[in-house]
N, C-alpha and C positions, 0 to 999 in steps of 0.2 A: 792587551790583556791575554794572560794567560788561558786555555779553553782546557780546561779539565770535567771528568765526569761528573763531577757535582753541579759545574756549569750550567753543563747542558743538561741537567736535570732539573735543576731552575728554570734553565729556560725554558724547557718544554712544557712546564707545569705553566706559566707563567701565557704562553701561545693556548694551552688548552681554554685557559681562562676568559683569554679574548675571545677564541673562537667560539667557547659556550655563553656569554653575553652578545656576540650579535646574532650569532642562531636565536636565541630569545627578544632580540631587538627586532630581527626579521620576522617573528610570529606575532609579535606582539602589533607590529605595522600592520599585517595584512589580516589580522585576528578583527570578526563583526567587532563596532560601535555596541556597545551593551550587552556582550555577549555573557551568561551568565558564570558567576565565579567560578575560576576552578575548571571549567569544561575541557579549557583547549588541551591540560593534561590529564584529563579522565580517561579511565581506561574503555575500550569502543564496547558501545552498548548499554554504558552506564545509565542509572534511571538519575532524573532531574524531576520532584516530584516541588511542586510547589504547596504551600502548609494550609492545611483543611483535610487533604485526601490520605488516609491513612495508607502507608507503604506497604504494612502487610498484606495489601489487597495488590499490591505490584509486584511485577516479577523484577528481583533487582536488575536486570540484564536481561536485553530482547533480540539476544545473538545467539541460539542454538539452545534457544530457553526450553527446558521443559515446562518451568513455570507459566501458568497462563493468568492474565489479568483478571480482576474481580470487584471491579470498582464500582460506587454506586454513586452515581453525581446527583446532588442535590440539586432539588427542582426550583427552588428559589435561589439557586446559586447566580453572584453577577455576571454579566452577559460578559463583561470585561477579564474575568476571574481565568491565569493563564491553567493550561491543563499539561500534563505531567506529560514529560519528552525523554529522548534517550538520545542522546547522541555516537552514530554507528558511523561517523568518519569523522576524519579533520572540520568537514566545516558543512554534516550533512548532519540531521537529524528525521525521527521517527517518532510519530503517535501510534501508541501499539492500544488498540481496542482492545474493547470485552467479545471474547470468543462464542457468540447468544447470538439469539433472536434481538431485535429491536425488541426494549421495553422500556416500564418507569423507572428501571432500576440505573441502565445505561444511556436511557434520555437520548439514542440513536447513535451510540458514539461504539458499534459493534463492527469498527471495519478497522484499517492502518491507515496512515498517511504520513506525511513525510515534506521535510522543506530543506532546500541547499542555500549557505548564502555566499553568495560569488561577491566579487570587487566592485560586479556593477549595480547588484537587487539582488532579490531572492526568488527563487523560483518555487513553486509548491508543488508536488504531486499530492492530486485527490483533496475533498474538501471538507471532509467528515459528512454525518449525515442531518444534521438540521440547521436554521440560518444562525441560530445562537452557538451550536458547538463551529459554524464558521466563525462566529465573531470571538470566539475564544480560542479559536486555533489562530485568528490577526494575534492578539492579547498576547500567547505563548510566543510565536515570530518574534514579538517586540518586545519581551523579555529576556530574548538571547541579543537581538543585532535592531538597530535602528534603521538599519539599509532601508530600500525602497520594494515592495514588495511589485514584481515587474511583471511575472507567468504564473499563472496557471494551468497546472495539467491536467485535463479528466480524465481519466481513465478508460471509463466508462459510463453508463448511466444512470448503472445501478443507485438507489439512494443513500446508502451506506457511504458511497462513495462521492457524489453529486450534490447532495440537497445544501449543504454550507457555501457551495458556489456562490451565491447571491451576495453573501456577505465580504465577499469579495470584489464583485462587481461594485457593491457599493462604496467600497474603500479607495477607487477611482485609480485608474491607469495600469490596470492589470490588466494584461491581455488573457484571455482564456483558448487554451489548447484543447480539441476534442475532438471525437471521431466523428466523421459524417453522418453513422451512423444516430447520433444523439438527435439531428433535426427528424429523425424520424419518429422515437421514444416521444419527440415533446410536443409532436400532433397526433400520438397515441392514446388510448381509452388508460392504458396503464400509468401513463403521469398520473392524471387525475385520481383514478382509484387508490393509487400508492399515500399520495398526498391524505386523501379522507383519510387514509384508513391510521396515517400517523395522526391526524389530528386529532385522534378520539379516544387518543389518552396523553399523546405528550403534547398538548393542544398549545401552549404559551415557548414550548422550545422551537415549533412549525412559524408561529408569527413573525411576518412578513415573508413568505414564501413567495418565492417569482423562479420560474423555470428560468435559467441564463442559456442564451442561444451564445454557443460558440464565434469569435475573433476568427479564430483561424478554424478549418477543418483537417482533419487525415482522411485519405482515401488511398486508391492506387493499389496494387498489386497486394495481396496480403500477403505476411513474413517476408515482408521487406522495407528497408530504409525508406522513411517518407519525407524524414526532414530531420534538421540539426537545428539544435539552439546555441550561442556560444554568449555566454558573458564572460567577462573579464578572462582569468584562462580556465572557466569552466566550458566546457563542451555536454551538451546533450542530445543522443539521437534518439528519436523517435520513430518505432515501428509500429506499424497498422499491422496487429496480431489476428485481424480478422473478427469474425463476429462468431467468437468461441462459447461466449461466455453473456452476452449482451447484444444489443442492437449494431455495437461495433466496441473494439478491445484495443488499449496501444499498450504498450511495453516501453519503460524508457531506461537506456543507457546511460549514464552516468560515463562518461566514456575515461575521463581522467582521472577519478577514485577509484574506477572499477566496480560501482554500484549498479545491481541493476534490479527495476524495480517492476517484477510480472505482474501487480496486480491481483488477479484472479483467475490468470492460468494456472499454478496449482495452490491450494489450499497448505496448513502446517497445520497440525493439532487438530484439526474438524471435519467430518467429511463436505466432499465438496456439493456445491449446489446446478443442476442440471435443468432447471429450467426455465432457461434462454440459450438462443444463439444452437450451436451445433456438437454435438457428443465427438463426431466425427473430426469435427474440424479443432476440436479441442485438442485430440489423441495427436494430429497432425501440429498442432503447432508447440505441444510439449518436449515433442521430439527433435521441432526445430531449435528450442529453447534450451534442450542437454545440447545437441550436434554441435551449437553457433556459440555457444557461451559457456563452455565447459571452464573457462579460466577465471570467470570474474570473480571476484575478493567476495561479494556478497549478494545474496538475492532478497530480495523484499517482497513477500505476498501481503498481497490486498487481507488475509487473517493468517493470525498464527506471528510468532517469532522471526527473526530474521535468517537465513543458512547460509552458512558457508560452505564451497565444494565438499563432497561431490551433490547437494542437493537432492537429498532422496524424497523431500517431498514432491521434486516435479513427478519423479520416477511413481511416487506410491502411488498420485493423484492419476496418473494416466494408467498404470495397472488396476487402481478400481474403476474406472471409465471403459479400458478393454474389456475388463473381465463381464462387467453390466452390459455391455453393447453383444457380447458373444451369446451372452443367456440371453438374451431379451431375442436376439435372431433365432436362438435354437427353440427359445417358445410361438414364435412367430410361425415359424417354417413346420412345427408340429401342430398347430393348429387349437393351440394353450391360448383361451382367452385373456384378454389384459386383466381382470382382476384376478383371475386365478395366480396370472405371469406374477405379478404385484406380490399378491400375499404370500409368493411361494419365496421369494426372491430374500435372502438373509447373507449379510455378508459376517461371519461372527467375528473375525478377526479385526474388525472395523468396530465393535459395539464401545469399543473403551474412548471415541475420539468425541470431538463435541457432534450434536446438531446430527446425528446419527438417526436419533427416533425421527427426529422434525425432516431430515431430506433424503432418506435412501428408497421410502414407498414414495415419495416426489419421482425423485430421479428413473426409479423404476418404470413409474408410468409415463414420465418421459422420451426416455430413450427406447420402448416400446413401440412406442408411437413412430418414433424415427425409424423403425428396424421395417416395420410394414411399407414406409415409404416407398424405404430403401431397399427392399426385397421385390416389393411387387409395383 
């Protein structure tokens, strides 16, 4: 047969075709069981809101969102009932919170979290904040992929981040990942007091509450490698970030997407919260956090949106933690008592973010406190 240009324009057209049916034959294989319509070609960060929750209260997109969520979950809503996700990689997704205080409005759901489903289970980072919004972050999991839900990560202790654990534990053969520091939080006065104080208004969301003591622990040198997870060809490292932020902080790598997920090393859209863990040691490990990870595709904080490089919320979060740490010593060292220090202390270019009124006279009298330590 003759090969003329028209040939091989057939033919190429014809190659493109095959090769664009098993590229889609090869996603489609290795694409979750039940994964919801439509996802695997959404664009990264799209909302998946499932029907009760009105969208205009959602930011359509939780990837360098200005938009902040405003959602109000209904208090007789079913325990089963999935809650609204965004999918921010191939086969990663995000629950982006209401950027508040714990109340009736957000029913404890004021923090992020996040699941990956690999070839072998899924893994979860953080558990929302009460046993019901964990049994509706199971619900939502199994609204995208049928896989086996295999890990859990804690983060931390905080309850934003912690308290849906259990509903997890109860869902059998999840292992739970968390920092050493957690068995100390859960023979503290503060478990307890944290517990009463949700249950005395979102008292039927707290039902069956059990502190879960961690599978596995992190400890070992902070801002360093503590451990890897690998399923199928997901990879996950885990770093003991120190106790910045809580009784202990990890940081998890996403190492193959390039996800990497700080938690509550810095805050997006809020000011941050300052007391637990160390001011100091916070400053120290944000800097580890630009130095070690300047390249990742994306970052995911424990509130706020998701960012991509360069990351200026780690930058902001640890410029207002300097700047509060440098006033709080120059009150110290002048001999400015702490409520003077406190009610003097105004940061204006901050008044616009969330949770500003509710934690900067916090934070103030915190890192106060640390400055005296740390001085004398």
């Amino acid at each position: 047969m003759q090969v003329t240009r028209r040939n091989m324009v057939f033919l190429a057209i014809a190659v493109a075709g095959v090769l664009t049916l098993w590229a889609t034959a090869a996603r489609e294989a290795v694409a979750p069981k039940g994964q919801a319509g439509g996802s695997a070609a959404a664009p990264a960060g799209e909302l998946h809101a499932p029907e009760g929750l009105a969208e205009g209260r959602l930011p359509p997109n939780a990837i360098d969102s200005e938009a902040i969520p405003d959602m109000v979950l209904a208090a007789d809503a079913d325990a089963d009932a999935p809650l609204p996700y965004y999918r921010i990689g191939p086969d990663s997704y995000m629950l982006y919170g209401n950027i508040a205080e714990v109340d009736a409005d957000n029913r404890g759901w004021n923090g992020n979290a996040g699941f990956v489903v690999t070839e072998q289970g899924v893994v979860v980072i953080d558990a929302l904040g009460t046993p019901k919004l964990g049994q509706r972050f199971i619900a939502t999991i199994r609204s995208v992929t049928d896989r086996p839900i295999t890990h859990l990560i804690v983060t931390h202790n905080h309850p934003d981040h912690a308290y849906g654990a259990v509903a997890f534990r109860r869902a059998g053969d999840v292992t739970v990942i968390a920092h050493e520091g957690t068995l100390e939080y859960l023979n503290s006065t503060s478990l307890e007091s944290s517990v009463a104080f949700r249950r005395s208004f979102i008292e039927a969301d707290m039902e069956g509450f059990e502190a879960v003591r961690p599978d596995h622990l992190i400890g070992g040198e902070p801002l360093s490698l503590q451990r890897t997870l690998s399923l199928g060809s997901k990879r996950f490292a885990i770093y003991n970030a120190g106790k910045h932020h809580s009784y202990g902080d990890l940081v998890v790598h996403q190492t193959d997407d390039q996800i990497l997920w700080i938690s509550d090393l810095a805050f997006n859209h809020r000011t941050t919260f300052m007391g637990d863990g160390s001011s100091k040691d916070a400053v120290a490990a944000q800097s580890w956090l630009l130095e070690n990870f300047p390249d990742v595709r994306l970052m995911v904080p424990g509130h706020g949106s998701a960012q991509t490089p360069p990351f200026p919320m780690v930058a902001e979060t640890r410029a207002y933690m300097e700047r509060l740490r440098a006033d709080m010593a120059e009150a110290v060292e002048h001999g400015m008592g702490l409520q003077e220090a406190v009610e003097s202390s105004d940061f204006s270019e901050w008044h616009g973010t969330r949770l500003y009124e509710e934690n900067h006279s916090k934070n103030a009298n915190f890192v106060y406190r640390e400055m005296e330590l740390e001085l004398f």
